[in-house]
TIKE-713041 format. One record per residue (C-alpha): residue number from 1; x, y, z. Coordinates in steps of 0.02 Angstrom, whole numbers, plus 32768, in hexadecimal, padded with zeros to 4 digits. Example, Ala and Ser with C-alpha at 12.3 -4.5 7.8 and 13.67 -1.06 7.14 Angstrom:
REM residues 2
NODE num    x    y    z
NODE   1 8267 7F1F 8186
NODE   2 82AC 7FCB 8165
REM end
This chain:
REM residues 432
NODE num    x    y    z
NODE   1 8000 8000 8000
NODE   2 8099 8082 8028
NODE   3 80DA 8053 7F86
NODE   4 8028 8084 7F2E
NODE   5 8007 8123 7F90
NODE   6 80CB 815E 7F66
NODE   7 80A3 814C 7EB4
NODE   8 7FFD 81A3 7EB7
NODE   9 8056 8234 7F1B
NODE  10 80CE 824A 7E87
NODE  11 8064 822D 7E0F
NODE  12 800A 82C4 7E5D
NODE  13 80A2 832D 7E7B
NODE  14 80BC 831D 7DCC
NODE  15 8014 833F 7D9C
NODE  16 8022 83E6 7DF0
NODE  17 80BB 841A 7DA8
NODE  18 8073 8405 7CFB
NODE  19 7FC3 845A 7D3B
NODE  20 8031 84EE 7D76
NODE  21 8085 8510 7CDD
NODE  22 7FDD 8501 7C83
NODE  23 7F90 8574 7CEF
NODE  24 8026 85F8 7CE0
NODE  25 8018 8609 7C26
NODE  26 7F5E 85FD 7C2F
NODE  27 7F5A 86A5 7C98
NODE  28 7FFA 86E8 7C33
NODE  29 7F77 86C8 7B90
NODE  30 7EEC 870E 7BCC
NODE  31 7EA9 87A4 7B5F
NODE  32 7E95 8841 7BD8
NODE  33 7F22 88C1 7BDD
NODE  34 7F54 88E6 7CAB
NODE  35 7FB3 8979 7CA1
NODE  36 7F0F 89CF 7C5E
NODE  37 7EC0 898A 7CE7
NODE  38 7F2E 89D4 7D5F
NODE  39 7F5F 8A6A 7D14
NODE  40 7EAB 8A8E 7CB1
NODE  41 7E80 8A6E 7C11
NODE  42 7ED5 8B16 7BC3
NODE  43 7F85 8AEF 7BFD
NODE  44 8002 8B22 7B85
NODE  45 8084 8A98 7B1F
NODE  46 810F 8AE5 7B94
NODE  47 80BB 8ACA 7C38
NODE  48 8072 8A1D 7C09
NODE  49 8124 89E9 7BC3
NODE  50 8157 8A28 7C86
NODE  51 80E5 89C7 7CE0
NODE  52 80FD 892D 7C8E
NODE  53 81D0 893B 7C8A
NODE  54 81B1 8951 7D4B
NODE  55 8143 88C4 7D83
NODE  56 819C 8854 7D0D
NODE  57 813A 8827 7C7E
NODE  58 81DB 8856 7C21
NODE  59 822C 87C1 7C3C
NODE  60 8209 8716 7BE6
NODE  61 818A 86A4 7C1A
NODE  62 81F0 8611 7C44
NODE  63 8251 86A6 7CBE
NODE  64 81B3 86EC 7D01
NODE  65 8181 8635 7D1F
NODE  66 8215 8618 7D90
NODE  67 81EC 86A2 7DEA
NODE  68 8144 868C 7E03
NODE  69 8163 85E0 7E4E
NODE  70 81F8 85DF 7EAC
NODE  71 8205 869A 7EB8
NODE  72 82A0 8713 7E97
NODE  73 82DF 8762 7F2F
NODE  74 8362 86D1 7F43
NODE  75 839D 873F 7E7D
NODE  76 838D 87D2 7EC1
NODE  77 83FF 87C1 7F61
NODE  78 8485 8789 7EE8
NODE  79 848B 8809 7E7A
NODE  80 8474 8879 7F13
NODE  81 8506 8820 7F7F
NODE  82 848B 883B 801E
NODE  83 8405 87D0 8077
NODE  84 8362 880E 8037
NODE  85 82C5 8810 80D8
NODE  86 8219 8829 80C3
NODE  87 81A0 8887 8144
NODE  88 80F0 88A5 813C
NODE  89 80B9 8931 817C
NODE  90 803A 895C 8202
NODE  91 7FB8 898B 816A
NODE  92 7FDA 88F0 8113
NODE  93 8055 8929 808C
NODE  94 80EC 88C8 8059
NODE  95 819C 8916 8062
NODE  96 823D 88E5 8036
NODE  97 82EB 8904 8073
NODE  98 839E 88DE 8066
NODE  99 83F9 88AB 8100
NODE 100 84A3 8910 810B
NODE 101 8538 88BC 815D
NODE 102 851B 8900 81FC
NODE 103 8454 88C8 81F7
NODE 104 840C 8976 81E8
NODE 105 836C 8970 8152
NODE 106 8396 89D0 80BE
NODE 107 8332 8A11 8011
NODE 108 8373 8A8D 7F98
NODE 109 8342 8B07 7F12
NODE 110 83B0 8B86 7EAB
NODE 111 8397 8C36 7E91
NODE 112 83F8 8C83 7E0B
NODE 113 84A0 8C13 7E04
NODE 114 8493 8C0B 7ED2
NODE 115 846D 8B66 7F07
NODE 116 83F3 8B80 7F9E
NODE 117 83F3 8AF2 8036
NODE 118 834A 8AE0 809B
NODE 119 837E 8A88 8148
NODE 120 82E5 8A42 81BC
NODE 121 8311 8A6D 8269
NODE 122 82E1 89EB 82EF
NODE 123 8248 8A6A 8331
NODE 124 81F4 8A5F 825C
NODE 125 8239 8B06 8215
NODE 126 82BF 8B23 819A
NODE 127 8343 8B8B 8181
NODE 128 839C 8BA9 80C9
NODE 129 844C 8BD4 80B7
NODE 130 84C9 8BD3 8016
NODE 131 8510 8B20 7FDA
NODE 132 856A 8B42 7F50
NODE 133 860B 8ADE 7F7F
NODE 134 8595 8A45 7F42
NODE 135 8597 8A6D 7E8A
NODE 136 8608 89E2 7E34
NODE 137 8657 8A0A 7D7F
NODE 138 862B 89B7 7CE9
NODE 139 8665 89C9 7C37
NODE 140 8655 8A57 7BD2
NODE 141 8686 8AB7 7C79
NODE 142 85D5 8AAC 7CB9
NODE 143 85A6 8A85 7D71
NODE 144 8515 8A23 7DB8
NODE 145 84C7 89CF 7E49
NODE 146 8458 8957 7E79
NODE 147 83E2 896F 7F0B
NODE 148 832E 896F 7F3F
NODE 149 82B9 8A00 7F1F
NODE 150 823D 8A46 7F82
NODE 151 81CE 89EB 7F1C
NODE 152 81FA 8932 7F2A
NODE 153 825E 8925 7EB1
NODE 154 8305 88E6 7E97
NODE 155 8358 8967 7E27
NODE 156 83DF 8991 7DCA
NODE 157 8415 8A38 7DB8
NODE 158 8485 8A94 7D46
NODE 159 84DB 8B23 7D73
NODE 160 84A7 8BC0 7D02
NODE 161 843F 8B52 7C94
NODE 162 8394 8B42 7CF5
NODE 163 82EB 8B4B 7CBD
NODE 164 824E 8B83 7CDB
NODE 165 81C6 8B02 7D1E
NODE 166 8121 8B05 7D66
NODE 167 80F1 8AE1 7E27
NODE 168 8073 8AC5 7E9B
NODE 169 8082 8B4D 7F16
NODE 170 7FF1 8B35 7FB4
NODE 171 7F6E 8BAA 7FA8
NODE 172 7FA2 8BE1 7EF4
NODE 173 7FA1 8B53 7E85
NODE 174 8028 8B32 7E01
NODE 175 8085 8BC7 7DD6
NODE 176 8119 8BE8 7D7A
NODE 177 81B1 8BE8 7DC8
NODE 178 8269 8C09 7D9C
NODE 179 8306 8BA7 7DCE
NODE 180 82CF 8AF4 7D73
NODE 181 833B 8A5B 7D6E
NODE 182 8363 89FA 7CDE
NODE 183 8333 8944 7D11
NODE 184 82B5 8904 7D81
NODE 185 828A 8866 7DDD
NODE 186 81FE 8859 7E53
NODE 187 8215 8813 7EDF
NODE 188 81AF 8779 7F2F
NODE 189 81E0 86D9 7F7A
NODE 190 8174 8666 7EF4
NODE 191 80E3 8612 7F11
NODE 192 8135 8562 7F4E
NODE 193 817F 85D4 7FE2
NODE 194 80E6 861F 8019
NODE 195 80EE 86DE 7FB4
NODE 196 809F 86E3 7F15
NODE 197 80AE 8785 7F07
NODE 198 803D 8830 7F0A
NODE 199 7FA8 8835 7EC7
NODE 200 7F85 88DC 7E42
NODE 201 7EDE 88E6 7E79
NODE 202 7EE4 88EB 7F3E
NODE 203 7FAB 892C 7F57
NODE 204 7FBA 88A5 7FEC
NODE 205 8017 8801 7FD9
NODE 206 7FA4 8781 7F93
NODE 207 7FD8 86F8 8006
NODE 208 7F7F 8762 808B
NODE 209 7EE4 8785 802A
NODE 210 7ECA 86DD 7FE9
NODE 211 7EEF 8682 80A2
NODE 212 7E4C 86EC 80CA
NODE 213 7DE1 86C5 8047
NODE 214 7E19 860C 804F
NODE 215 7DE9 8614 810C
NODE 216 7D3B 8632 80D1
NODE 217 7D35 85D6 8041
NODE 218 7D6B 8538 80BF
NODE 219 7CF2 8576 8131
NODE 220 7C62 857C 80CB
NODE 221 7C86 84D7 805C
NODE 222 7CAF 847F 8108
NODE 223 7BED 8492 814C
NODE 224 7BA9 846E 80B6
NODE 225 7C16 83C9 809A
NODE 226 7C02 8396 814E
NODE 227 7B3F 839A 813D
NODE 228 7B3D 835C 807C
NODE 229 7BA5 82CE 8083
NODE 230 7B5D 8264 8106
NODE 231 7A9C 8294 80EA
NODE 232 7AC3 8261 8029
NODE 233 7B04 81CD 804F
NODE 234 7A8A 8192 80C8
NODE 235 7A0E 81CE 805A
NODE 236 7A66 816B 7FBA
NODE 237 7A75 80D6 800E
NODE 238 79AC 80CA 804B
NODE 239 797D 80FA 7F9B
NODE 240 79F5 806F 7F41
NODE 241 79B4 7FEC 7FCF
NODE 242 790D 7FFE 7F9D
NODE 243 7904 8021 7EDF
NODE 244 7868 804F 7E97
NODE 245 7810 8060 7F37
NODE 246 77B6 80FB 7F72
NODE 247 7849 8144 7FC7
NODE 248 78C2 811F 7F3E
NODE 249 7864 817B 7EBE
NODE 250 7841 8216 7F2C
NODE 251 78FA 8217 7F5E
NODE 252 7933 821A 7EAC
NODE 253 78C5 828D 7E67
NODE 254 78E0 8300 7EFE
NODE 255 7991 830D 7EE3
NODE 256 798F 8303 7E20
NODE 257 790D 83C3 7E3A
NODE 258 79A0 840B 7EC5
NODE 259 7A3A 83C7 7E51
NODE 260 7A0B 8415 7D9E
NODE 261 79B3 84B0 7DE5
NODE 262 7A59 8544 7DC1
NODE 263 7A96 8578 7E61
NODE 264 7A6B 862F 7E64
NODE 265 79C0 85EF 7E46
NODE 266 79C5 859A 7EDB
NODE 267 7A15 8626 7F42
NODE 268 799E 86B2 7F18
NODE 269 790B 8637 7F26
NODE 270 795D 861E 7FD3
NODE 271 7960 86F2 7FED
NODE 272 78B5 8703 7FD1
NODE 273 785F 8688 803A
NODE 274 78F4 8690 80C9
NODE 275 7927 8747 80C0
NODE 276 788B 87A4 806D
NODE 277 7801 874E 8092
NODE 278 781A 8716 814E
NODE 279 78A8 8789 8180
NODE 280 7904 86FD 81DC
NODE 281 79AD 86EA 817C
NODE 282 7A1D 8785 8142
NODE 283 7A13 8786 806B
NODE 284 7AC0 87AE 8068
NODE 285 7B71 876F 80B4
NODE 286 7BC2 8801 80E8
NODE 287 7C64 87CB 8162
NODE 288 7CB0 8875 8159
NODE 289 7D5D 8826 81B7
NODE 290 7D0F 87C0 8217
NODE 291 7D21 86F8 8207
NODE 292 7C98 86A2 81D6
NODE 293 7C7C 863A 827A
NODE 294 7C71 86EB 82D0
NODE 295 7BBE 8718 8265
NODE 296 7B7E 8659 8250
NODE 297 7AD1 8699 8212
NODE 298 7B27 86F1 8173
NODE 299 7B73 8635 8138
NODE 300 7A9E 85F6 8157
NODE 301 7A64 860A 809F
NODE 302 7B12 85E4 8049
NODE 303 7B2E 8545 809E
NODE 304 7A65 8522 807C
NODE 305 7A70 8544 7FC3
NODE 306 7B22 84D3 7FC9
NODE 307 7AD5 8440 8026
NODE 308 7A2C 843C 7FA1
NODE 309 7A97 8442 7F10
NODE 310 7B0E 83C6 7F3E
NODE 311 7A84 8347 7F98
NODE 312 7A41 8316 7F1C
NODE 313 7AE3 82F5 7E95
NODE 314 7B34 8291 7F23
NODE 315 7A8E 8235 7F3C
NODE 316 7A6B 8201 7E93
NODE 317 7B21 81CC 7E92
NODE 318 7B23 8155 7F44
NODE 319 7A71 8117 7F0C
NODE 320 7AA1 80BE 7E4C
NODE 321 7B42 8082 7EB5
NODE 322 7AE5 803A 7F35
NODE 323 7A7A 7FEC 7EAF
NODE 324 7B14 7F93 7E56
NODE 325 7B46 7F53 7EE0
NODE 326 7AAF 7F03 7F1A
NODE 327 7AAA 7EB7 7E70
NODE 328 7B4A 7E66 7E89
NODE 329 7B61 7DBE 7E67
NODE 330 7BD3 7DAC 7F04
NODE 331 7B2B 7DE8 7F78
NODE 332 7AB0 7D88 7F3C
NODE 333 7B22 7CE1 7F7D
NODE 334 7B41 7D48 801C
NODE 335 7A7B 7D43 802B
NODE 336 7A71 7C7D 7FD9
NODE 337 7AEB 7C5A 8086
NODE 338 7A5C 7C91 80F0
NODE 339 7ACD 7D31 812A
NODE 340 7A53 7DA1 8185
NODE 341 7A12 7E41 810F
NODE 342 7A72 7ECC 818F
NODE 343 7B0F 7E5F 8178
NODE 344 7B04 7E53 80C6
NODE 345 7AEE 7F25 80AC
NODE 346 7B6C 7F5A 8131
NODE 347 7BF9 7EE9 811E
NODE 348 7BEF 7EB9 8060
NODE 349 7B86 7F35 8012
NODE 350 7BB3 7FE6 805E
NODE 351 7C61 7FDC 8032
NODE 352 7C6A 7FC0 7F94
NODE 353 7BEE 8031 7F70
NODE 354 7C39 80D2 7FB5
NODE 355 7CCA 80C3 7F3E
NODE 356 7C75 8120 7EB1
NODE 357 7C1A 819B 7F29
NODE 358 7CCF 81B3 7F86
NODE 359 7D1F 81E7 7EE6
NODE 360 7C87 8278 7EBA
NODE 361 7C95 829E 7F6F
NODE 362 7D57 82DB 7F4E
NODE 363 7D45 8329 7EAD
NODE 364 7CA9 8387 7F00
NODE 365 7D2E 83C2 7F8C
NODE 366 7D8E 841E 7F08
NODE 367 7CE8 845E 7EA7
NODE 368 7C99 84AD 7F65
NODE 369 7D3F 8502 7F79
NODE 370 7D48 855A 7ECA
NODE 371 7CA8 8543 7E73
NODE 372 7C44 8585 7EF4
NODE 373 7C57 8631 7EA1
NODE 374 7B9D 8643 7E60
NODE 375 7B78 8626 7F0F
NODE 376 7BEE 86A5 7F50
NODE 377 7BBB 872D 7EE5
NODE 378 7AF4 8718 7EEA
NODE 379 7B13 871E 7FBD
NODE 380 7BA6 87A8 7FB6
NODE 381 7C1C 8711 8016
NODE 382 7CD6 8741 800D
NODE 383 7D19 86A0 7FDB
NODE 384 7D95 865C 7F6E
NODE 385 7D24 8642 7ED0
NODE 386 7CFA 8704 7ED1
NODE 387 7DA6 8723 7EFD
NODE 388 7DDC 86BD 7E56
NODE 389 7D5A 871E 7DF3
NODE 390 7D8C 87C3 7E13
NODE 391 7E45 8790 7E03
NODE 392 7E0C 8758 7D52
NODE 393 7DB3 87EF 7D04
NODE 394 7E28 885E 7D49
NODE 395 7ECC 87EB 7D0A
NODE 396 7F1A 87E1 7DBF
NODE 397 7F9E 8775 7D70
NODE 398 7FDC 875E 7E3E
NODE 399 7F40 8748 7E85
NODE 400 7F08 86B7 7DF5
NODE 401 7F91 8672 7DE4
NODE 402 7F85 8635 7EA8
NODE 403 7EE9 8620 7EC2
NODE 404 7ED8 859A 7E1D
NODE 405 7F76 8550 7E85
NODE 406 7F17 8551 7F23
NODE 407 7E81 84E5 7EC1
NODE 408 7F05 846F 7E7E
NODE 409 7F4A 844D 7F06
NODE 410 7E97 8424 7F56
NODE 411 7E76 83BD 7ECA
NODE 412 7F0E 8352 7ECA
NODE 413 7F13 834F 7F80
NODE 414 7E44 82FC 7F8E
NODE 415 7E7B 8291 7F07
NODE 416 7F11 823A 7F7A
NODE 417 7E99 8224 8005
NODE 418 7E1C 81D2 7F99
NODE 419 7EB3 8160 7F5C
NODE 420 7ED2 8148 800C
NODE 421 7E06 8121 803B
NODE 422 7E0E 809F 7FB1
NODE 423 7E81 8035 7FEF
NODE 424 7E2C 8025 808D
NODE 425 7D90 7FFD 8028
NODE 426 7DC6 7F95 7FBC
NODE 427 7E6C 7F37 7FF6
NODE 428 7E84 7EFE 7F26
NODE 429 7EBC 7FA7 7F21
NODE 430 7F59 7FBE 7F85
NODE 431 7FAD 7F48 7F0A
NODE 432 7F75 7F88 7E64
REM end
């Protein structure tokens, strides 16, 4: 059995590596432009060109690819010759720095041919001060240097040969602004490390943002699977026991109405009689920053609408399983021996029925985490669906990038445990 779960783990790990370049040129493909997003839709050639030399989209895709998954800073600190520390600050910003020999935090800028240090004293503030004895020569009797801008960048800077870029000042948007290096690379530690970088459309480190929305995501797909799962298979189970009785075909139909009806349908039908009609549910999930568990009557009609559109898919599933099974050759001997009818359903019957209900379970895991997004926008639910969505339309390379990680790495992940279920199911299994 080790030696079959080992394989299925690489098999996975593989599985995602190929998934993650698929998803990276998928996003890098995507039509949309997102410097016009940023910058609005009248930017000029110079300032788009600008944007997209300093986030990177300059480099190749097989570079931007590297970064993107094991990040760059470990780059960066070379060409620097200095340790390179992030902080976030008390706002929730990112910030880089470059740790000088004797540990002090330093950024830098140039004005004119000055190059300008920023040191972060131990109390938060800075101080600036001249650093020019850190220009190195280069041919053509040129200097330059490598360091880390205010912006988190690593830079490189040429002496008397700088250019103007555009910014994002606080308060005043992107402005123009004088002093420009000549190379960028922004920093992040990659997604494998944790840091997939800043997301265009919020400013704040993804990893932050999407840790939040997968809270709730997890939150919301965790009461809805925890009263699905077992309901539907109870439920599939009495139906397939008793096929084409009374109960069977009202169980079926039942669940065949819930499972095809579209699930903002089923929310706003929800609204209305819940919300509208008797006042006793709130229409709308709105957390604010509070966790879900903290306002349990906002995740009422989500996990409601959840639970009725999944009931009846798993049901139909568990109940032509359990019908299979019953038609077995191997359980009508059982019942030839005289074995007693409980006996029969519990120890022969249930298990090999769950195997095809086990596997829809686990890809359903993957589909309440992500696909819930109809869901999450007809209830105003911050989750990771809506947070995928907007990342979409607005091209939030960061942002989608991750998150389409995050889902493949749920999906591969429910798919080794239901490896792992099967062999305890079905013993054949361990040695196939």
């Amino acid at each position: 059995m080790i030696v079959f779960i080992v394989r299925r783990f690489l098999l996975l790990l593989l599985t995602m590596v190929l998934v993650s370049v698929a998803v990276f040129m998928i996003a890098e493909w995507s039509p949309g432009n997102i410097a016009k997003n940023v910058l609005g839709a009248f930017i000029t050639p110079e300032q788009e060109a600008s944007f997209l030399k300093q986030n990177g989209f300059d480099k190749s895709m097989p570079t931007r690819y590297l970064y993107w998954v094991a990040g760059n800073d470990w780059i960066a600190s070379g060409k620097i010759g200095m340790p390179l520390k992030k902080q976030i600050t008390d706002k929730g910003f990112e910030e880089w720095w470059a740790v000088d020999d004797d540990g002090s935090l330093l950024r830098w800028k140039v004005d004119g041919d000055t190059l300008v240090a920023i040191r972060k004293k131990d109390d938060g503030t800075t101080e600036e001060f001249k650093d020019d004895s850190r220009w190195t020569a280069i041919d053509g009797g040129k200097h330059e240097f490598w360091g880390v801008d205010t912006q988190n960048h690593a830079v490189r800077w040429v002496k008397g040969d700088t250019e103007k870029v555009w910014v994002f000042v606080m308060g005043s948007g992107w402005v123009e602004s004088s002093g420009g290096p000549k190379e960028y690379i922004p920093l992040k530690k990659g997604f494998v490390r944790g840091d997939p970088g800043i997301s265009f459309r919020t400013g704040r480190p993804v990893a932050k943002s999407l840790f939040v929305r997968l809270r709730n995501s997890v939150v919301l797909a965790g009461c809805a699977f925890a009263i699905v799962m077992p309901l539907a298979l109870l439920l599939g189970m009495i139906a397939g026991l008793r096929e084409g009785s009374f109960k069977d075909r009202f169980l079926s139909i039942g669940g065949m109405m819930f499972s095809v009806v579209p699930e903002f349908a089923t929310g706003i039908f929800l609204t209305l009689i819940f919300s509208m009609w008797l006042g006793w549910l709130p229409g709308a999930s709105v957390l604010g920053d509070a966790a879900p568990w903290e306002k349990p009557m906002m995740l009422v009609l989500p996990v409601l609408t959840l639970t009725l559109i999944e009931l009846g898919y798993v049901l139909r599933i568990t109940r032509a399983s359990m019908v299979e099974v019953m038609k077995s050759p191997y359980i009508r001997t059982a019942f030839l021996k005289g074995l007693p009818y409980k006996q029969v359903v519990m120890k022969h019957a249930v298990k090999n029925a769950l195997i095809a209900p086990i596997t829809v379970i686990m890809l359903h895991v993957n589909w309440l985490l992500g696909g819930i997004v109809i869901v999450e926008v007809v209830f105003g639910y911050p989750g990771l669906g809506a947070y995928l969505l907007d990342s979409a339309l607005y091209k939030d390379f960061n942002a989608l990038e991750a998150g389409a990680m995050i889902m493949v790495t749920v999906a591969v992940g429910t798919q080794l445990i239901a490896d792992i279920i099967y062999t305890f199911l079905n013993p054949r299994i361990r040695y196939a």
